[in-house]
N, C-alpha and C positions, 0 to 999 in steps of 0.2 A: 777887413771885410766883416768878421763877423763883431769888430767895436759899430760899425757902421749898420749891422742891423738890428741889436741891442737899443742904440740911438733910434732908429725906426720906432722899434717895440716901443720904447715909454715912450714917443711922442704921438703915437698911436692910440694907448691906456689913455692917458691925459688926455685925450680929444673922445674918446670912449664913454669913459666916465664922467665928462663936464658936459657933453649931448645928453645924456642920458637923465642928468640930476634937472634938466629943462625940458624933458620930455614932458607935456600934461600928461599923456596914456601912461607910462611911467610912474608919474607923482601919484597918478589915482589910484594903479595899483599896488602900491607901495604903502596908499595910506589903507587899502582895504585890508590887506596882511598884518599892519600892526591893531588895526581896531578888531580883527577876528583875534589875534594873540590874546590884546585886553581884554577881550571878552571873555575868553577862554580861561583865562587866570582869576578873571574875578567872578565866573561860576564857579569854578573848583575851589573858588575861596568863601562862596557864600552860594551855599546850593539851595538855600531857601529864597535867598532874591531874586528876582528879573530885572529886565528891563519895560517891566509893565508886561510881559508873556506870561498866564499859566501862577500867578500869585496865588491866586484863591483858590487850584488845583492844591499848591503845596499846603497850604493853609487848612484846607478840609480833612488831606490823606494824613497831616499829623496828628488832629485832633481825632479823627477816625481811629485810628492805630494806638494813641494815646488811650482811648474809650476801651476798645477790645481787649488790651491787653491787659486794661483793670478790672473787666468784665471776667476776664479767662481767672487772673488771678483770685479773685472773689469767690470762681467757684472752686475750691480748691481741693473739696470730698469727690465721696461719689456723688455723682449727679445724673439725671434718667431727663435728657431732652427730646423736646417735640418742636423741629420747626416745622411752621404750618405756613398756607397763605388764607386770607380770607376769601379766595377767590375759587380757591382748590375744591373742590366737589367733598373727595375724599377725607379732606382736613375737616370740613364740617360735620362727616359721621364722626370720626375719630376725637376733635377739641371735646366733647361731652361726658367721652370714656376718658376720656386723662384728666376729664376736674370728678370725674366721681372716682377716680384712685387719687387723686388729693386729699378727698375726702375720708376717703376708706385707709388708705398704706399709712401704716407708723411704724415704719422702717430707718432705718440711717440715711436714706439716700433723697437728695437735694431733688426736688420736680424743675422742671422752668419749662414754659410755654415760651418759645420767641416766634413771632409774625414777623417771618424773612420779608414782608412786603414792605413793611416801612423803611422811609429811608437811612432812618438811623442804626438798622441794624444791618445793612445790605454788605459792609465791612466785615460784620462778625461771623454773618453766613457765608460769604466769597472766603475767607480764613478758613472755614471749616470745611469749605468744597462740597457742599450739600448743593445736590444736581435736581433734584425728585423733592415735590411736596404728599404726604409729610414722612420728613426723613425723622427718624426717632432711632436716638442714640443711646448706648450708659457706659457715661465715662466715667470708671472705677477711680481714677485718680487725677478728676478735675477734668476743666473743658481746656484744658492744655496738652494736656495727656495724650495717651492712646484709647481707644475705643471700641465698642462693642455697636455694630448696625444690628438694630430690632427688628427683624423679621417676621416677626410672629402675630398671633391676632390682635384684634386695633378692638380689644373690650378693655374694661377697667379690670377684670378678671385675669386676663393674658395675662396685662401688664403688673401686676402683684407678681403672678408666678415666677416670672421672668425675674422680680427683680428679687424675690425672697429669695430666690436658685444663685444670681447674683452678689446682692450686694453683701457687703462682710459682715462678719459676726463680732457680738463684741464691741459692737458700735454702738455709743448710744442713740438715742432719737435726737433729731436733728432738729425737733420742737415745733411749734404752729407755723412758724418762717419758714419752714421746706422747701413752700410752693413760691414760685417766683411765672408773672407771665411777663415776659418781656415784649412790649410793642404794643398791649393791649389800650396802655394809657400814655405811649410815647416816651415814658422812662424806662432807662436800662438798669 
């Protein structure tokens, strides 16, 4: 008896298995599963390609990423920033008092004006997590670094205080190039 249901069983499977490899509903999902697999293997083998989805996403966020982090690296001193927007009330008291301490500070420490509004710089503000215009930073050791948020009055007088109090001694001047505005003319 039990040779006799053994015999059942595989002629059971054998009729299982050969209905099924002719099933259309079947065969379709059968090929769904393997072309999600292939799919799946040749994203994790090439995360920069598509299938035509989201190319020029990845294309933008590397050159993006690419920019900021030669940007960060570039500033590599102390540096004393002001992101502003052009649209900002406040930014337009305050841009007047940070180019007349451009003028006036011969200190060691790097100026840069960035206009978080353009879009070339929208990467290097979202990096820095600047929520509020205008956010005015002084980072002692580069825009990679850690940092100091500038609290204090929005004169070109504050801001001397702040950074003479600040920045290190022993440094030399960091020459007529100090000042950098980032976004004013679209170059970073």
């Amino acid at each position: 008896m039990f040779i006799i249901y053994i015999n059942k069983m595989s002629k059971m499977s054998k009729m299982t298995s050969s209905s099924l490899s002719s099933n259309p509903i079947f065969l379709f999902l059968m090929f769904i599963v393997l072309l999600i697999i292939f799919l799946a293997i040749f994203r994790s083998v090439s995360p920069f390609l598509s299938v035509g989805f989201g190319v020029h996403a990845h294309v933008g966020d590397l050159k993006g990423s690419f920019r900021v982090e030669a940007f960060e690296n570039e500033m590599n001193g102390p540096v004393f920033v002001i992101f502003h927007a052009p649209w900002c009330g406040h930014c337009k008291r305050t841009m007047p008092e940070f180019e007349k301490l451009q003028q006036s500070f011969k200190g060691p420490v790097k100026l840069v004006a960035i206009n978080a509004d353009l879009e070339e710089n929208k990467e290097l503000v979202q990096s820095q997590k600047v929520q509020g215009f205008p956010t005015i930073r002084y980072y002692p050791s580069g825009m990679s670094g850690k940092f100091d948020e500038y609290n204090g009055e929005r004169t070109a007088e504050a801001f001397e205080q702040y950074l003479v109090q600040s920045a290190p001694t022993g440094v030399p001047d960091v020459g007529p190039d100090r000042y950098e505005s980032v976004g004013s003319t679209g170059v970073i």
